[in-house]
C-alpha positions as CSV (number, residue, x, y, z in Angstrom):
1,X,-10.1,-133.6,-11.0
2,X,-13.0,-135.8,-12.9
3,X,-12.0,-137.9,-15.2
4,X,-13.1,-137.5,-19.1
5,X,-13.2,-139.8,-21.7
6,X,-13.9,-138.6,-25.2
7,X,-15.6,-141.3,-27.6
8,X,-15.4,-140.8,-31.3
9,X,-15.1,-143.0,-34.7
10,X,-13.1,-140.0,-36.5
11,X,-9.8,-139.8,-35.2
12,X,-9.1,-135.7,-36.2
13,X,-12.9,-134.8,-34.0
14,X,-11.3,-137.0,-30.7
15,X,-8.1,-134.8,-31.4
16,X,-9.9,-131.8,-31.8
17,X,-12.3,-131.9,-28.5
18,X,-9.0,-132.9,-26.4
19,X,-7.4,-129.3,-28.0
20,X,-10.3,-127.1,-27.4
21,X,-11.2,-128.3,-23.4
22,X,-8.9,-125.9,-21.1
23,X,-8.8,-129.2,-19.1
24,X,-6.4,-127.3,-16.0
25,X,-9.0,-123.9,-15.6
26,X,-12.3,-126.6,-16.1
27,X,-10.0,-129.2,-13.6
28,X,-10.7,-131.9,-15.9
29,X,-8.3,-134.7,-17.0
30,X,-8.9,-136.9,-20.1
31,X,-8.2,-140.5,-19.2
32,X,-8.7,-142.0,-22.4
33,X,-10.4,-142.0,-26.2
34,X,-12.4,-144.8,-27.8
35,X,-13.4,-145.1,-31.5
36,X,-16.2,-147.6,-31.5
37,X,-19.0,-148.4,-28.7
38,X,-17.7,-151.7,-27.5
39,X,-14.6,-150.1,-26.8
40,X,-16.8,-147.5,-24.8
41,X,-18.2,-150.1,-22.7
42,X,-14.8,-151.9,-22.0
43,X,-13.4,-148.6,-20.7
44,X,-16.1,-147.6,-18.4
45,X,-16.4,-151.0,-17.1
46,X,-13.0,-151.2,-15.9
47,X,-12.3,-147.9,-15.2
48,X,-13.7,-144.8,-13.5
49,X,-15.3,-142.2,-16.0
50,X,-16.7,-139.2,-14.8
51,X,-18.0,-137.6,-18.3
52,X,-18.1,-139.3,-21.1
53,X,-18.5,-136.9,-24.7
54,X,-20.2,-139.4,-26.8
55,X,-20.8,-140.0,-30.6
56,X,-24.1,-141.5,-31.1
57,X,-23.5,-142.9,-34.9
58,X,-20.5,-145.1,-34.2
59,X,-19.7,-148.6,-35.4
60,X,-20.5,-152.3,-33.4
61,X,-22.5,-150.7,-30.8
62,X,-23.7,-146.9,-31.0
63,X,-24.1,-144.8,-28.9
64,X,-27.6,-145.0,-27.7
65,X,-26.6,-148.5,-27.4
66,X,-23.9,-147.5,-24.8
67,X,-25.9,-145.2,-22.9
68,X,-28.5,-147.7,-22.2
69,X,-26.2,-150.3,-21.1
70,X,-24.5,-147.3,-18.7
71,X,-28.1,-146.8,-17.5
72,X,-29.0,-150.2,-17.1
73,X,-26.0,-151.1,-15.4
74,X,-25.9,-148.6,-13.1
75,X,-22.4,-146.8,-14.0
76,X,-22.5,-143.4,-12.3
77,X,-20.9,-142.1,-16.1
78,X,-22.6,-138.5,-17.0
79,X,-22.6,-138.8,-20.7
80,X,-22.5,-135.5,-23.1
81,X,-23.6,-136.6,-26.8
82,X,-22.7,-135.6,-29.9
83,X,-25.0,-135.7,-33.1
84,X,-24.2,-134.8,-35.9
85,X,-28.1,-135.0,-36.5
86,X,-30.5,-132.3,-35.1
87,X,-32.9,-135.7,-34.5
88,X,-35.8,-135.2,-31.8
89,X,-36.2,-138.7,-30.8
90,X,-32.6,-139.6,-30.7
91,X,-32.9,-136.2,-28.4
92,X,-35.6,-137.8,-26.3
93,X,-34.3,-141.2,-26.0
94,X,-31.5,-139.8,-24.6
95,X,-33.0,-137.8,-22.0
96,X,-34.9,-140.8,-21.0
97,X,-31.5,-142.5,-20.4
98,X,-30.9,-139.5,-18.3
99,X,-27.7,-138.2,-20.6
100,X,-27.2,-134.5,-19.4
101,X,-26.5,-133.1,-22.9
102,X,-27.1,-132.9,-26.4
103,X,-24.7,-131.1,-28.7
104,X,-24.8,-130.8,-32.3
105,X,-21.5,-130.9,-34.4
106,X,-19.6,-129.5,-35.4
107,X,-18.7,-128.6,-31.8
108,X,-18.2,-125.1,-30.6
109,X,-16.0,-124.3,-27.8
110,X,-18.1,-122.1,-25.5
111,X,-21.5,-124.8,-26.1
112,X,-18.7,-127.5,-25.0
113,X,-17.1,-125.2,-21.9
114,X,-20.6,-124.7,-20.8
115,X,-22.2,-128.6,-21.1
116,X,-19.1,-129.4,-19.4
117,X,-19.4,-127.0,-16.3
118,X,-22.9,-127.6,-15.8
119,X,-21.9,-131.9,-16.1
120,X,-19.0,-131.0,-13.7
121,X,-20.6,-128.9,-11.3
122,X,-23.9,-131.7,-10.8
123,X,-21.3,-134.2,-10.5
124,X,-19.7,-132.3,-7.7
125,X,-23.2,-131.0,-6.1
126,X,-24.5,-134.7,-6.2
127,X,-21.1,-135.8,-4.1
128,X,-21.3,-133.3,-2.0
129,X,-25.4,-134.7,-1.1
130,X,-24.3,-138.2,-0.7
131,X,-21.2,-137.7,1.1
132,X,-23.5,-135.7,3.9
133,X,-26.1,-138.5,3.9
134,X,-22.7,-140.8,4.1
135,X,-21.5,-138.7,6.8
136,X,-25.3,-138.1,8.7
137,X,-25.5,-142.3,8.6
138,X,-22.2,-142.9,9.9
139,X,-23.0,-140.5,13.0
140,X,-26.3,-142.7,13.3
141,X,-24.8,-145.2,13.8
142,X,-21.6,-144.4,15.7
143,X,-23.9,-142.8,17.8
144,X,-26.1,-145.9,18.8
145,X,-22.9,-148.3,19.4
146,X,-21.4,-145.8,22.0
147,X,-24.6,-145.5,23.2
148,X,-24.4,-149.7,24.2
149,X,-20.3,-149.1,24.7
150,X,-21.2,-146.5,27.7
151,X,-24.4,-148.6,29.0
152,X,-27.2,-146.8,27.8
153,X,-28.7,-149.2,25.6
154,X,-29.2,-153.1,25.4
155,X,-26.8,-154.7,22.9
156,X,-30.1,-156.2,21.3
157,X,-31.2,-153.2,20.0
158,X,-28.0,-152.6,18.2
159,X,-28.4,-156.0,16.4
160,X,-31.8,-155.0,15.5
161,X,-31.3,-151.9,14.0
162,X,-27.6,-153.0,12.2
163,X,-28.1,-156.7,11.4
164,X,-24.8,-156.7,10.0
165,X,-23.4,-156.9,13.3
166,X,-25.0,-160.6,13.6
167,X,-22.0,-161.5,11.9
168,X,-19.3,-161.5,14.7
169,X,-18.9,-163.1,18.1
170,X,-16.6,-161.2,19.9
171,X,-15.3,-157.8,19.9
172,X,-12.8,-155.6,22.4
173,X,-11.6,-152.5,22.6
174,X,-8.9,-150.3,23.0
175,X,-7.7,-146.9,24.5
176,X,-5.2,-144.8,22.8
177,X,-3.6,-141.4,24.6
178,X,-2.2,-139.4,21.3
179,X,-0.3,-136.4,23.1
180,X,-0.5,-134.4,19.5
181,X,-1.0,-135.3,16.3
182,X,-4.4,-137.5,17.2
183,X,-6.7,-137.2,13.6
184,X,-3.0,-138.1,12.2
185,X,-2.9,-141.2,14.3
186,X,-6.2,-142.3,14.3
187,X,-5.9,-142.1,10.4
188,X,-2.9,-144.2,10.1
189,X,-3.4,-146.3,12.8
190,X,-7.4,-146.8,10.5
191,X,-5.4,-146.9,7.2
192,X,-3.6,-149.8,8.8
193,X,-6.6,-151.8,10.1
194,X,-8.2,-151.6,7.4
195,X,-5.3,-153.1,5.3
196,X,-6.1,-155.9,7.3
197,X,-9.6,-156.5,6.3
198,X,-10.6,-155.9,10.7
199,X,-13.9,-154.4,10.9
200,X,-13.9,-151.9,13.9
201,X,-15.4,-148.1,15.1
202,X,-13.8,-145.4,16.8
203,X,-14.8,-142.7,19.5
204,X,-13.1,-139.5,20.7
205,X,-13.4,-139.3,23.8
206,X,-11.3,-136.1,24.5
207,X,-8.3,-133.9,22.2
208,X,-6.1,-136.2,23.5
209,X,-7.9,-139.8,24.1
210,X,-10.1,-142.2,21.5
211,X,-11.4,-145.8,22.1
212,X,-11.6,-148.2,18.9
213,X,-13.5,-151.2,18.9
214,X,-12.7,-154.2,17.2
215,X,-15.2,-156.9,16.0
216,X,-14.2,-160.4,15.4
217,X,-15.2,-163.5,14.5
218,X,-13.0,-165.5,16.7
219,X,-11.9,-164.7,19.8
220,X,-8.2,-165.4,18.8
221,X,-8.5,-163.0,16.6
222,X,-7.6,-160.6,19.3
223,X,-3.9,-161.4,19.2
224,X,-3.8,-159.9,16.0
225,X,-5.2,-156.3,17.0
226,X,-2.2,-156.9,19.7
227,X,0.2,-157.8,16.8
228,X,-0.8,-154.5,14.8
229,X,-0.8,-152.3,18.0
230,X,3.1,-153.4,18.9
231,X,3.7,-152.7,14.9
232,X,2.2,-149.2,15.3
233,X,3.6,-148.4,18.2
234,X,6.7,-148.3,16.9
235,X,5.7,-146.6,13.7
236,X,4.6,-143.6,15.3
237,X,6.7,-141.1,16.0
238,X,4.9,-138.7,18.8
239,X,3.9,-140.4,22.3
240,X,1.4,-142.6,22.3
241,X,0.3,-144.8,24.7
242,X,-2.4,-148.2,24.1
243,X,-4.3,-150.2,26.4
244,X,-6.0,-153.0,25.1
245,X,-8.7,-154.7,26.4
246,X,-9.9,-158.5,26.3
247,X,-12.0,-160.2,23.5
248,X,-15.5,-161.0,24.9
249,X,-18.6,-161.9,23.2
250,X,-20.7,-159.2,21.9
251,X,-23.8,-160.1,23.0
252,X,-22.7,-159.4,26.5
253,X,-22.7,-155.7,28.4
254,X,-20.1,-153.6,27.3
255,X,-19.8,-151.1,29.4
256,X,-17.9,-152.6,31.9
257,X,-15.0,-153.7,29.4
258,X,-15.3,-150.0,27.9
259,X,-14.5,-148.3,31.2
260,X,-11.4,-151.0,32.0
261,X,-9.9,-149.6,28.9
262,X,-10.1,-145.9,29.8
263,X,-9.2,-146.4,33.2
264,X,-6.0,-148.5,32.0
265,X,-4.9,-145.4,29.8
266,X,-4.3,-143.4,33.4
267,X,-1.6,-146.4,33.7
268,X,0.3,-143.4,31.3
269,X,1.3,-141.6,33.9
270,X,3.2,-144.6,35.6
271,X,5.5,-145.6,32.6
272,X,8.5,-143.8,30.8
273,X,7.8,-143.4,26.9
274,X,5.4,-145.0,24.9
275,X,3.7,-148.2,26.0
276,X,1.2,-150.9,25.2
277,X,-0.6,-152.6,27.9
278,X,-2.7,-155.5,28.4
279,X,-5.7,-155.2,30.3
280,X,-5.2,-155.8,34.0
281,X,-8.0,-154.6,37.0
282,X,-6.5,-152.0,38.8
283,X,-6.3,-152.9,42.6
284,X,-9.5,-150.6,43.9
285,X,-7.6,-147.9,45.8
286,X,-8.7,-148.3,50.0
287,X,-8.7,-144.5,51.2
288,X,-7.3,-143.7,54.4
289,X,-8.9,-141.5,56.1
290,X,-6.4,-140.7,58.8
291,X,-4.1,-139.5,55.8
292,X,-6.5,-137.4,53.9
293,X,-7.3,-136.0,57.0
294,X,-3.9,-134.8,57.5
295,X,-3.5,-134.3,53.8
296,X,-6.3,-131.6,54.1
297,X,-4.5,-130.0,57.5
298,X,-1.5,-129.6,56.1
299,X,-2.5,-127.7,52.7
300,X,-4.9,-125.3,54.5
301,X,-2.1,-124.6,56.4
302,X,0.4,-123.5,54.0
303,X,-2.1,-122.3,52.1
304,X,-3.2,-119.9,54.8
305,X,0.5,-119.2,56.0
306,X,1.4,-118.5,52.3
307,X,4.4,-121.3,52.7
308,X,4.8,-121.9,48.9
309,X,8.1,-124.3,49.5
310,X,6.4,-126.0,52.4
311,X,3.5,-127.1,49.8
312,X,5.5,-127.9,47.4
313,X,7.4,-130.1,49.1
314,X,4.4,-131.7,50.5
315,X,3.1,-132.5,47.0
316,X,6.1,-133.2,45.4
317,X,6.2,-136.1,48.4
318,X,2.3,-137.2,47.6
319,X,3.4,-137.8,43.9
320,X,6.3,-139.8,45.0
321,X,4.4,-142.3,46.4
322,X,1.9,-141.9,44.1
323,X,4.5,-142.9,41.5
324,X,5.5,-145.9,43.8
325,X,2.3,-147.5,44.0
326,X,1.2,-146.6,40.5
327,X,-2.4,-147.0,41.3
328,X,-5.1,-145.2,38.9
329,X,-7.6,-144.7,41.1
330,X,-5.1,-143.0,44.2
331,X,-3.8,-140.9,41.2
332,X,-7.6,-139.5,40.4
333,X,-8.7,-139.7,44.0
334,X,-6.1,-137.4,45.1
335,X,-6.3,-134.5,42.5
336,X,-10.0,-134.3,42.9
337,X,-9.5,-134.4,47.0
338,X,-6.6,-131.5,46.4
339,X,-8.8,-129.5,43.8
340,X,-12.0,-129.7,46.3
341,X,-9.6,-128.1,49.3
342,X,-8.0,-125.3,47.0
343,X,-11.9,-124.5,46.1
344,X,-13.3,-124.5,49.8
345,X,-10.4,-122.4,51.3
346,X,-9.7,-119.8,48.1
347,X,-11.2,-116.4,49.5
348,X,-10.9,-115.9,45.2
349,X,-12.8,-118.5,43.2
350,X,-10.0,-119.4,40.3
351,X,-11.4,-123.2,39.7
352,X,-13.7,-123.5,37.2
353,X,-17.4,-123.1,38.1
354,X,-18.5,-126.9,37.7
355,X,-18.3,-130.6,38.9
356,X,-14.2,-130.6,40.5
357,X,-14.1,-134.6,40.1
358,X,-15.0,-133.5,36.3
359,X,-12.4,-131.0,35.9
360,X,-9.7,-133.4,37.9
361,X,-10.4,-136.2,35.1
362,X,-10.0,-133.2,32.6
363,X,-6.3,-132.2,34.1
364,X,-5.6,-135.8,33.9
365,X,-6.7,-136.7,30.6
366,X,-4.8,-133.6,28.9
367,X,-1.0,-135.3,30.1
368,X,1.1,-138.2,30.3
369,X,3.8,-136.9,32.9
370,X,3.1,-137.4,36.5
371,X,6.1,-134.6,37.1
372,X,3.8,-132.0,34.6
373,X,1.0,-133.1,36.1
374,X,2.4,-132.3,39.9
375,X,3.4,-128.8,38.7
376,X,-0.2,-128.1,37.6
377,X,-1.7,-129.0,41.2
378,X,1.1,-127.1,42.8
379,X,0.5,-123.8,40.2
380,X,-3.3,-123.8,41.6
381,X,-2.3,-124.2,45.2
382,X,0.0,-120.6,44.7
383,X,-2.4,-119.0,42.7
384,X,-5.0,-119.9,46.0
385,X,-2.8,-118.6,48.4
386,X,-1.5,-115.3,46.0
387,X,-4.8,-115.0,44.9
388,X,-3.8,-115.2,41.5
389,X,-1.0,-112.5,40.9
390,X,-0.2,-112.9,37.7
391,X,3.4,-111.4,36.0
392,X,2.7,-108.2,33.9
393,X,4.4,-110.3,30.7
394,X,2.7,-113.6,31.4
395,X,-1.0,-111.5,30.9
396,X,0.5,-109.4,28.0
397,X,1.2,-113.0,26.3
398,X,-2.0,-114.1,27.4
399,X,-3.6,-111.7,25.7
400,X,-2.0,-112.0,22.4
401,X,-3.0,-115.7,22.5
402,X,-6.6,-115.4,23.7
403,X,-6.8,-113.6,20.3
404,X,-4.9,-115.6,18.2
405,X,-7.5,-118.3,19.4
406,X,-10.2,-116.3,19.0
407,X,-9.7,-115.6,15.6
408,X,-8.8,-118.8,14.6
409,X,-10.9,-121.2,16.8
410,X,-13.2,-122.6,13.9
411,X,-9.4,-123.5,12.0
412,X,-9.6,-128.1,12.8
413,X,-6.0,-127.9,13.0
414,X,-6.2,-125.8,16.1
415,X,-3.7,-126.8,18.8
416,X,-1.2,-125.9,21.3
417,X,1.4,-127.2,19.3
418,X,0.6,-124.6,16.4
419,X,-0.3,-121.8,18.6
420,X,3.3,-122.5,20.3
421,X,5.0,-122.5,16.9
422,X,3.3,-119.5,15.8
423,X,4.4,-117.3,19.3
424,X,7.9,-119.1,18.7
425,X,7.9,-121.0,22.2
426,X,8.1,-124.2,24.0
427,X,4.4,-125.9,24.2
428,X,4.9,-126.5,27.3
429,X,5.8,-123.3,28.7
430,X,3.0,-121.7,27.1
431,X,0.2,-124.3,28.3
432,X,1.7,-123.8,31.9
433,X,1.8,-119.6,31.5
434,X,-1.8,-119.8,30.1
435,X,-3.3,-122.0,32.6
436,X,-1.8,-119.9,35.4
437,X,-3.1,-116.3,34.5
438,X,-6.5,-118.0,33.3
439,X,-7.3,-121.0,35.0
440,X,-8.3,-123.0,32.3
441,X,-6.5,-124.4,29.6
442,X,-5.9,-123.6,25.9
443,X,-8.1,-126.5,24.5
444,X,-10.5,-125.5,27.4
445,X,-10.1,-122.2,25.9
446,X,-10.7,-123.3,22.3
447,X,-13.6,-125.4,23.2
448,X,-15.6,-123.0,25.0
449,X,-15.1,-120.3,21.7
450,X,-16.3,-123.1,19.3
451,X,-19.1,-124.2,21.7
452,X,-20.3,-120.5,21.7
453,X,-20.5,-120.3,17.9
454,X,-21.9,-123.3,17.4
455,X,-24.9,-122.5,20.0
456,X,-25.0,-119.0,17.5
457,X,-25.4,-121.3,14.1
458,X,-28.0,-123.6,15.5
459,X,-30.1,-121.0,16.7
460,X,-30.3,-119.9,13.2
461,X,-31.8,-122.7,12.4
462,X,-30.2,-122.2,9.1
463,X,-27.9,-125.2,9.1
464,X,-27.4,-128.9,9.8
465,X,-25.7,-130.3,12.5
466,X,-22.8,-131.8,10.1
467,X,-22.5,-128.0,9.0
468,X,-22.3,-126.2,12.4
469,X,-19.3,-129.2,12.9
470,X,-17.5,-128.2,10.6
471,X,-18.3,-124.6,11.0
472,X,-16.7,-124.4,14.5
473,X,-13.8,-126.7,13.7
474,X,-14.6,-130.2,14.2
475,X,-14.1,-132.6,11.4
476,X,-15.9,-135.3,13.1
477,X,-20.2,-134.7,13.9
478,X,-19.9,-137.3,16.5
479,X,-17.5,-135.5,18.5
480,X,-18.6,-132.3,18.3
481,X,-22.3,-133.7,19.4
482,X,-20.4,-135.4,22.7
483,X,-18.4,-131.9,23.5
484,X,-21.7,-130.0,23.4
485,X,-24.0,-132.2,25.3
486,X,-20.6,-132.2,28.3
487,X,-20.6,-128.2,27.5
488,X,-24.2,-128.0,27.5
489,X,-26.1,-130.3,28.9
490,X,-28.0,-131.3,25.8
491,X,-27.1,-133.1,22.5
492,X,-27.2,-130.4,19.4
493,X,-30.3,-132.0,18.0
494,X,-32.4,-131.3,21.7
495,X,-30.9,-127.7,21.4
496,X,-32.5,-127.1,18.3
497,X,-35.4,-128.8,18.7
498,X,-35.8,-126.9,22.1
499,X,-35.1,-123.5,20.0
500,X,-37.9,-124.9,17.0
501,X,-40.6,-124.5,20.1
């Protein structure tokens, strides 16, 4: 609701105007009255006003006196006056002060309904504007820091087009794995940081992993971000799992410290619950090519004997001492290796058509269970060797869920936890049922639906790239830009450009 203060010497008009405004059907709340201008000033100095219905003869300061100290102070106050003179340059001088109304008393309900409607809807038309220019700005520039976090540009730049950045001297950065629930904990987890005066930027990397990066003026200040990351841990109630990287000093490459902090989050998969870790390098996994070799052997073996049990057993082994060595890089090697020989020796192509070290990292980012994870790898090795036979109910559920998600894909609350709670079923067992008869999962699924639309709204050149965001379902323009450049190959903006030609 805006707020509305009503500002009149005669106590019965001030009582009257607050009788007459439907204030719940024009959502409109009065906040206050005044009686003389000086009181006016007071109020809107200390308080937000919204509208403010204004006498202009009132006693100590009128009110053309308070309208120009609102306009030359720069109070964002839309001011509705009330005369009871029909006086031209009283009209005029109020127009100059850019008050949106002029309304001669006594004061008839339907000429106040409709100067307040047209004062309300401008307000709400002009926050609208600046909140997209906020919103187009803030991509801007979260778009040029990740560009120096992944590499692509020098830090120097960054300082030149943000000076404000001049003012710290080191920054870090840290991964967080949100299983569900991520724009909640990103938002508390921000809430939280902020409360703490920390500067710092955030980028989603995937549904299910962000990176935040702190900047600081000391490098002890670091110990704080660890301080409020223990704090939150515990706060939150769904799994989560944070790996912190090191302070450093800004002006150096980030990149490298970036990367350490994803790489640390695959650490998940080797702990029990939620965690916070400490960055650590990851002892650079040697492969042996003697046991890959074999590896390889033994799959296309049962794979081509159909021996189900004799591959899972094999896996279920690999994972073991996976888990015992609870190296990152073995974990990733391994599932891409496992992926590549499922894709040469399927006589049915069920793998997605793209880059299989791409779609290992995306089977890794989705989970946090080494176990789940296991199951997955061994669900693709029987769909190889069955050639995907799916159960009669698991494609009838399928179904039903391809066009729940269909018809809902643009909805940003989308997920499998909702999807799940609408079918009345674990997540989990619908994920895994999906994933099987499709070969892709649900976000997958949801992804590639809003990723088509969204391709559909900027060919029609009819909207911004904030808008076709939101359109398809993603809150944040930033995010959405990264999923369709990974989708596409190009950022939204080239797309339309490219479509322009």
């Amino acid at each position: 609701m805006l707020n509305v203060l009503i500002a009149d010497d005669e106590f019965f008009i001030r009582q009257r105007l607050k009788r007459i405004i439907d204030w719940d059907k024009l959502e409109l709340r009065c906040v206050g009255e005044a009686e003389n201008g000086q009181e006016v000033i007071d109020f809107v100095t200390r308080h937000l006003v919204d509208i403010l219905l204004l006498d202009i003869k009132m006693p100590i300061k009128s009110g053309m006196e308070v309208l120009e100290y609102i306009y030359e102070h720069g109070i964002n106050t839309k001011v509705i006056f009330l005369s009871g003179y029909n006086d031209f340059e009283y009209a005029q001088k109020a127009i100059k002060c850019q008050a949106v109304n002029y309304l001669l008393k006594p004061i008839d309900k339907a000429s106040l309904d409709s100067a307040l409607i047209s004062c309300r809807n401008n307000i709400l038309s002009s926050l609208k504007s600046q909140e997209g220019i906020r919103k187009y700005n803030q991509y801007l520039r979260r778009s040029f820091i990740y560009k120096v976090a992944t590499g692509g540009i020098d830090v120097c730049e960054l300082f030149q087009a943000y000076p404000d950045f001049s003012s710290f001297r080191f920054c870090c950065f840290l991964g967080i794995y949100c299983y569900e629930g991520m724009k909640s904990c990103i938002e508390q987890f921000s809430k939280k940081i902020s409360s703490q005066n920390i500067a710092f930027e955030y980028f989603q990397e995937s549904e299910h992993i962000a990176i935040l990066q702190f900047y600081l003026e000391e490098e002890r200040n670091s110990e704080e971000i660890f301080a409020l990351c223990n704090d939150f841990l515990d706060e939150f109630t769904g799994y989560l799992f944070l790996s912190l990287g090191e302070a450093f000093p800004i002006q150096s490459v980030w990149a490298t410290q970036y990367q350490m902090v994803l790489d640390d989050l695959v650490k998940r998969y080797f702990y029990d619950g939620k965690k916070l870790v400490r960055q650590k390098n990851s002892e650079i996994y040697k492969i042996d090519k003697k046991a890959f070799l074999s590896l390889r052997e033994n799959i296309v073996l049962y794979l081509n004997a159909k021996d189900k049990d004799n591959l899972e057993k094999l896996l279920d082994h690999l994972f073991d001492d996976i888990q015992k060595t609870g190296n990152p890089h073995q974990l990733s090697l391994i599932v891409t290796e496992i992926l590549i020989i499922y894709s040469v020796n399927s006589h049915q192509v069920f793998l997605p058509a793209k880059n299989l070290n791409a779609f290992a990292w995306e089977l890794i980012d989705e989970g946090y269970s080494l176990q789940a994870l296991a199951e997955v790898i061994v669900s693709y090795g029987v769909q190889c060797m069955e050639h995907i036979v799916t159960i009669p109910s698991d494609a009838v559920l399928v179904k039903k869920i391809r066009d729940y998600i269909t018809k809902n894909c643009t909805d940003p609350e989308l997920s499998v936890s909702k999807i799940s709670e609408f079918f009345g079923l674990n997540s989990a067992y619908v994920g895994s049922v999906y994933k099987k008869v499709t070969g892709q999962s649900i976000v997958q699924s949801i992804t590639a639906l809003r990723m088509g639309k969204a391709m559909e709204l900027l060919t029609t050149r009819d909207y911004k790239i904030i808008q076709v965001a939101e359109m398809v379902g993603y809150s944040d323009v930033f995010y959405f830009s990264k999923k369709f450049k990974k989708f596409y190959g190009c950022s939204p903006r080239d797309y339309s450009n490219s479509e322009e030609m």
